[in-house]
C-alpha positions as CSV (number, residue, x, y, z in Angstrom):
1,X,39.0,-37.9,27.1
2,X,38.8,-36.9,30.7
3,X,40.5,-36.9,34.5
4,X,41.2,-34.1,36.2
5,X,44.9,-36.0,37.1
6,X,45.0,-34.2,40.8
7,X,42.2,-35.6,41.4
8,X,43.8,-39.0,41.8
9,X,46.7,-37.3,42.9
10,X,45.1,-36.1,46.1
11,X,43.1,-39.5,46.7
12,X,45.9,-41.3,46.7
13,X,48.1,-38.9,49.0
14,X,45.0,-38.4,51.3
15,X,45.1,-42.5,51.6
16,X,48.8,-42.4,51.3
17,X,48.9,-42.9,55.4
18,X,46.0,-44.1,56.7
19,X,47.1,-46.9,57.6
20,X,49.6,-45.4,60.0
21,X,50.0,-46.3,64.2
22,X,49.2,-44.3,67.0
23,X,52.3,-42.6,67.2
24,X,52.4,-42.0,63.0
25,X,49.0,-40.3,61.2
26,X,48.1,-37.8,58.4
27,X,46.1,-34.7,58.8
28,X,43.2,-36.6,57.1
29,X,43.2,-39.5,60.2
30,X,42.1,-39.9,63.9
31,X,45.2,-40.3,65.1
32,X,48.4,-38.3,66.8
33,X,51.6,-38.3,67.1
34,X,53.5,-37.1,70.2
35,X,55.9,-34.3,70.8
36,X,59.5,-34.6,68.4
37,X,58.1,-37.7,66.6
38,X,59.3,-37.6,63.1
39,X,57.5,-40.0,60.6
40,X,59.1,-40.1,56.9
41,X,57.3,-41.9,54.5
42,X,58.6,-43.0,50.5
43,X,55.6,-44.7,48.6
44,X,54.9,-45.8,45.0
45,X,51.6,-45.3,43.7
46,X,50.0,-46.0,39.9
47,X,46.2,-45.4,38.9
48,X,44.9,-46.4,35.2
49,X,41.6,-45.9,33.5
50,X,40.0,-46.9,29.8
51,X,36.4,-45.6,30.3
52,X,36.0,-42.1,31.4
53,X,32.4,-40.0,32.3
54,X,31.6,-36.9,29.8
55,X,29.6,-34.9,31.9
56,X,27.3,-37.7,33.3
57,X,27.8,-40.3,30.2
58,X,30.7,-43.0,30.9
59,X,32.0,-44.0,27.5
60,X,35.9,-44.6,26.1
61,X,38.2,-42.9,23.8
62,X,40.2,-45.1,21.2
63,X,42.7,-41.7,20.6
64,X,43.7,-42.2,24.6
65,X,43.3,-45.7,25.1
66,X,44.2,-46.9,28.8
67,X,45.7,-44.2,30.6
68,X,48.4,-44.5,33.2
69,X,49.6,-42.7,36.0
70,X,52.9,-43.1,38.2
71,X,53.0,-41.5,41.5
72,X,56.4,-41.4,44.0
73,X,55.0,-40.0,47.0
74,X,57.7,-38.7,49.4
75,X,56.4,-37.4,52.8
76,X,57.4,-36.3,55.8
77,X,55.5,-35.6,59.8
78,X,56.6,-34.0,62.5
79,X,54.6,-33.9,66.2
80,X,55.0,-30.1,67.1
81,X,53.7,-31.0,70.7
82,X,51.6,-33.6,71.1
83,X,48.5,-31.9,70.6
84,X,49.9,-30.6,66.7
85,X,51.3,-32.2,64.0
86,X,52.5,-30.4,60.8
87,X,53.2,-32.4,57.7
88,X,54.6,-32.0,54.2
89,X,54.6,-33.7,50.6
90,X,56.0,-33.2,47.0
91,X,54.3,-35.8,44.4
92,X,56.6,-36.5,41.8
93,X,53.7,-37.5,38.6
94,X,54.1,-39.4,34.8
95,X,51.5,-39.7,33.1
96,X,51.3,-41.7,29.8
97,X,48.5,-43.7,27.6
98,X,49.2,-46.4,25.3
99,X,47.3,-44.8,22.1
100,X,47.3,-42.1,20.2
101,X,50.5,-39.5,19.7
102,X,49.6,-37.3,23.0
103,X,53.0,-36.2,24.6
104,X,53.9,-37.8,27.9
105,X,54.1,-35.6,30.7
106,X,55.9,-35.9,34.1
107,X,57.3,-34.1,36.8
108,X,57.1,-32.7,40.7
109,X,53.8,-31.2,41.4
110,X,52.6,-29.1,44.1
111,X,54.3,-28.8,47.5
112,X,51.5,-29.3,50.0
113,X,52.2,-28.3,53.7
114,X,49.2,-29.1,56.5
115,X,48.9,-28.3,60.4
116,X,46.7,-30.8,62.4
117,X,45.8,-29.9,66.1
118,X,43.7,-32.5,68.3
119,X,40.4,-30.5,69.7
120,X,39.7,-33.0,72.3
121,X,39.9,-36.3,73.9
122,X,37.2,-37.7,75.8
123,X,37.0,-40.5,77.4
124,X,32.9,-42.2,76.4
125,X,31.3,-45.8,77.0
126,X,34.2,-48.3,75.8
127,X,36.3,-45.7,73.6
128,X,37.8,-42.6,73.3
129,X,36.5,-39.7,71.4
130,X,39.0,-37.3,69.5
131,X,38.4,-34.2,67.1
132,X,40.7,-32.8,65.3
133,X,41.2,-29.8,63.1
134,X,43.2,-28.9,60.2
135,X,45.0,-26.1,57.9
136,X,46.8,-26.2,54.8
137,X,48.1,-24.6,51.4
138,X,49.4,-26.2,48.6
139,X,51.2,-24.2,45.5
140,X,53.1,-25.7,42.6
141,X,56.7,-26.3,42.4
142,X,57.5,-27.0,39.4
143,X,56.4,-25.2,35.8
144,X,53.7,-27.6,34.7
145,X,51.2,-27.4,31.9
146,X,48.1,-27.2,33.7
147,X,46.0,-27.1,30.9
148,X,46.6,-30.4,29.2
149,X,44.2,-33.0,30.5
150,X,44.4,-35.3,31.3
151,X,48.1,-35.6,30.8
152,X,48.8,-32.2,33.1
153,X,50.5,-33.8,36.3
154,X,48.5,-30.6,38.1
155,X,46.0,-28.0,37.7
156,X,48.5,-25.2,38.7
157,X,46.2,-23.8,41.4
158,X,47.5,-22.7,44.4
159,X,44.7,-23.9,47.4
160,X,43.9,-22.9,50.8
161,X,42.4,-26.0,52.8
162,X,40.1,-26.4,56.3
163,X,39.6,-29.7,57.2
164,X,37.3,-31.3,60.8
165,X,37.8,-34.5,62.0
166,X,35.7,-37.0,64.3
167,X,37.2,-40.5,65.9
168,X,36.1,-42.5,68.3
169,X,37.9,-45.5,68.8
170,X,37.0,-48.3,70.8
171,X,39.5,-49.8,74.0
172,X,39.6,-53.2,72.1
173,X,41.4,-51.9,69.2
174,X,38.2,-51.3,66.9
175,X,37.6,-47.5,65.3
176,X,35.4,-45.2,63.0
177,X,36.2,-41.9,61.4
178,X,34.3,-39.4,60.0
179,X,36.2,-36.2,58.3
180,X,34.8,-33.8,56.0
181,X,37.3,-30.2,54.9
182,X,36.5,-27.5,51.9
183,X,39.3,-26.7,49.6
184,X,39.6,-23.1,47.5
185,X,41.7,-22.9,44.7
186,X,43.0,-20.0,43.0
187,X,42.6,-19.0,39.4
188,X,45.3,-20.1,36.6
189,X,47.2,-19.1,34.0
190,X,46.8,-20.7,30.5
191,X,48.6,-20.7,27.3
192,X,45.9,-19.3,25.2
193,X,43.7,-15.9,24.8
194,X,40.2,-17.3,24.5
195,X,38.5,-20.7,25.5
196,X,35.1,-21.6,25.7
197,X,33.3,-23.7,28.3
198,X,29.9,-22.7,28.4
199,X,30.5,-18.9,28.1
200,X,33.1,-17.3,25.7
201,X,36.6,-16.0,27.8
202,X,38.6,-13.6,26.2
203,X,41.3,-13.6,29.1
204,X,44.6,-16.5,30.1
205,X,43.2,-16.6,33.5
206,X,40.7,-19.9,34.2
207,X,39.0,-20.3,37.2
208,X,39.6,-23.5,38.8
209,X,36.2,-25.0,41.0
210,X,36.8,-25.2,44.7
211,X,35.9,-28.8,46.4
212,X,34.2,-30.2,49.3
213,X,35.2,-34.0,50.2
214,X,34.3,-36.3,53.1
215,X,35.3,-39.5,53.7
216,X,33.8,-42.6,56.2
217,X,35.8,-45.1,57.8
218,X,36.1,-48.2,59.8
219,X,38.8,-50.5,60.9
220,X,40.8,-52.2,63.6
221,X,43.9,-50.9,65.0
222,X,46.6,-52.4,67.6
223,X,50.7,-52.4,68.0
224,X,51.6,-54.5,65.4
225,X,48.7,-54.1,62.8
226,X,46.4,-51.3,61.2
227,X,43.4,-52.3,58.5
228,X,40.5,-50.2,57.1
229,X,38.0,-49.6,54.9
230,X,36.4,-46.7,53.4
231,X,34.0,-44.8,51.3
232,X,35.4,-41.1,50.2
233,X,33.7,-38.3,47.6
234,X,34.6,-35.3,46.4
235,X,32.2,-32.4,45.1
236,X,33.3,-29.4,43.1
237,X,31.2,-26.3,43.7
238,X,31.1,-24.7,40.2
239,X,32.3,-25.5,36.4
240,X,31.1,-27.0,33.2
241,X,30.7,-30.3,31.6
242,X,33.2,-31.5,29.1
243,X,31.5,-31.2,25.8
244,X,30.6,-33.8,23.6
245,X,34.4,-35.3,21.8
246,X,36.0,-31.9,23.2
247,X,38.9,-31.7,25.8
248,X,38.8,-31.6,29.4
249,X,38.9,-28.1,31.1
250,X,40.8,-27.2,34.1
251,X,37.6,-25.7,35.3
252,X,35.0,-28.8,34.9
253,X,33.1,-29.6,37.4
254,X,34.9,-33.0,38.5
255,X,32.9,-34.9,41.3
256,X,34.1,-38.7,42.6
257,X,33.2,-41.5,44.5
258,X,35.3,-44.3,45.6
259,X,35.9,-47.4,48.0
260,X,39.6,-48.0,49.3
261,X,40.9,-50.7,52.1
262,X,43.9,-50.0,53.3
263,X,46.8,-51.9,55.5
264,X,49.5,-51.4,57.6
265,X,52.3,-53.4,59.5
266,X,54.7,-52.7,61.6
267,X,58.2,-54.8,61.1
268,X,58.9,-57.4,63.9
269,X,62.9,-56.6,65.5
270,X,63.0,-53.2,63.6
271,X,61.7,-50.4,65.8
272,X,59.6,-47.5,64.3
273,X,59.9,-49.1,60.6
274,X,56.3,-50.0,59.1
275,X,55.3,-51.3,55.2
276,X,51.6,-49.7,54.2
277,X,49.3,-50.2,51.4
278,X,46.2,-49.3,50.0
279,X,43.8,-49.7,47.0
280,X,41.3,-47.4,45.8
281,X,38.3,-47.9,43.1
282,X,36.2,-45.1,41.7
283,X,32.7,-46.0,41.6
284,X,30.7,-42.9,40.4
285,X,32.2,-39.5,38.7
286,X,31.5,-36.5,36.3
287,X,33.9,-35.7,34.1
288,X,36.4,-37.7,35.6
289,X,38.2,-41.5,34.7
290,X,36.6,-44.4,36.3
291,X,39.9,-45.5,37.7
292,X,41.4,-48.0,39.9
293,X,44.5,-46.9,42.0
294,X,47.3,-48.7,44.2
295,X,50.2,-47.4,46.1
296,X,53.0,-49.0,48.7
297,X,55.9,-47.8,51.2
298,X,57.7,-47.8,53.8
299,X,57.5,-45.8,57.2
300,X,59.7,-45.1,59.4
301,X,58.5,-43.2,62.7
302,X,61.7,-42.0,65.5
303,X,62.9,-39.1,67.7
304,X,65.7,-37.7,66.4
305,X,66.0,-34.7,68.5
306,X,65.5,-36.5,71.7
307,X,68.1,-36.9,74.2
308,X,69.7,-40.4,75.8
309,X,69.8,-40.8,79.2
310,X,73.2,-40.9,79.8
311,X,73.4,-37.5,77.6
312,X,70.9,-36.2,80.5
């Protein structure tokens, strides 16, 4: 059995809001929010897998079954200024299979807090180019059991994250982004004295592998409606291969491709409030499910600190 569960965890909260307006985004997106805008988001998420890839071999496991994860994804934006946005999210996680006597596990994970601050804006051909720039940290919040896969709702790491961003977007509505960011991850504590994977560690501390990830995307963007489509991956820069019919390791090297569409619209007669969607299919991995995700929510995008008229 295999799946690193943050893995999914952080797809889905990556895609969680791209398919947010001009005056909403995430610090994975090409797009900003302006000065005192406050977006909160509450979205439902679940991701299930059967066949899984030992090392580079995709085959099943009859002790796991189908394996299931539930996501609630609460988040919340704020526009700094209108050249910075800072955002925050705490992903409450069950995961369950349907064979076997493994205990389900569920929780809150890791509180995850990013800074996003827009580079430039230049006006080229029949578009706008933007870059943007991003900062983060994430750290648990909750005493998990990291090393459980893949039932562990988190690895227990806390991370350090850097993140560039390139959009151009086109006058007519039409856009492409391109973003690429590195994320280090500290060691972990685990509840046993020795473990092999590999080597032989005679020590409760586990290294976790830091990750690149990129991701491409195109789609069409205008007042009422968002749609897109994209291609993400995720590289880890170190670790081991599950052996053959043994557990999965914090510390495996967990790499992932996948393809994801996602949606947005904005509610007609109810300013600021928007539904968004999104599905998500891994097509290649190592040491990691092949799984197919989904998640749903509402949006709601206002100033609350901004002053009437009449107030003026």
């Amino acid at each position: 059995m295999t799946k690193r569960i943050q893995w999914s965890t952080v797809v889905l909260a990556a895609l969680l809001l791209t398919g947010t307006r001009t005056t909403a985004q995430t610090a994975f997106d090409g797009f900003t929010m302006s000065k005192g805008e406050l977006c909160l988001v509450a979205a439902y998420g679940e991701m299930s897998w059967t066949d899984y890839w030992e090392g580079k071999r995709l085959r099943e496991n009859l002790n796991i079954g189908k394996f299931s994860s539930k996501q609630f994804m609460p988040m919340l934006g704020y526009g700094l200024t209108d050249r910075i946005s800072l955002f925050a999210t705490v992903p409450h996680i069950s995961n369950s299979s349907d064979a076997g006597y493994m205990a389900h596990l569920k929780g809150w994970q890791d509180l995850q807090i990013e800074a996003k601050v827009q580079l430039s804006k230049t006006k080229i051909g029949k578009g706008t180019l933007s870059t943007f720039g991003t900062v983060g940290f994430s750290t648990p919040v909750s005493d998990y059991i990291p090393d459980f896969l893949p039932y562990s709702i988190g690895l227990g790491a806390t991370t350090a994250q850097a993140r560039i961003i390139g959009h151009y977007k086109f006058d007519k509505g039409w856009f492409g982004t391109i973003q690429t960011g590195y994320t280090a991850k500290s060691k972990i504590k685990v509840d046993r004295e020795t473990y092999y994977t590999g080597d032989q560690f005679y020590s409760n501390k586990m290294a976790v592998p830091d990750v690149w990830d990129a991701s491409i995307r195109a789609g069409f963007d205008n007042k009422r409606v968002r749609l897109g489509i994209q291609y993400n991956w995720m590289l880890a820069t170190s670790g081991t291969d599950i052996r053959r019919n043994d557990m999965p390791y914090p510390g495996n090297r967990m790499n992932r491709e996948s393809v994801a569409i996602t949606g947005l619209l904005w509610i007609p007669g109810i300013k600021g409030l928007a539904i968004h969607a999104m599905a998500d299919q891994t097509i290649a991995g190592r040491n990691m499910g092949k799984s197919f995700g989904w998640m749903a929510g509402l949006q709601y995008v206002f100033k609350p600190f901004q002053k009437k008229k009449n107030d003026q």
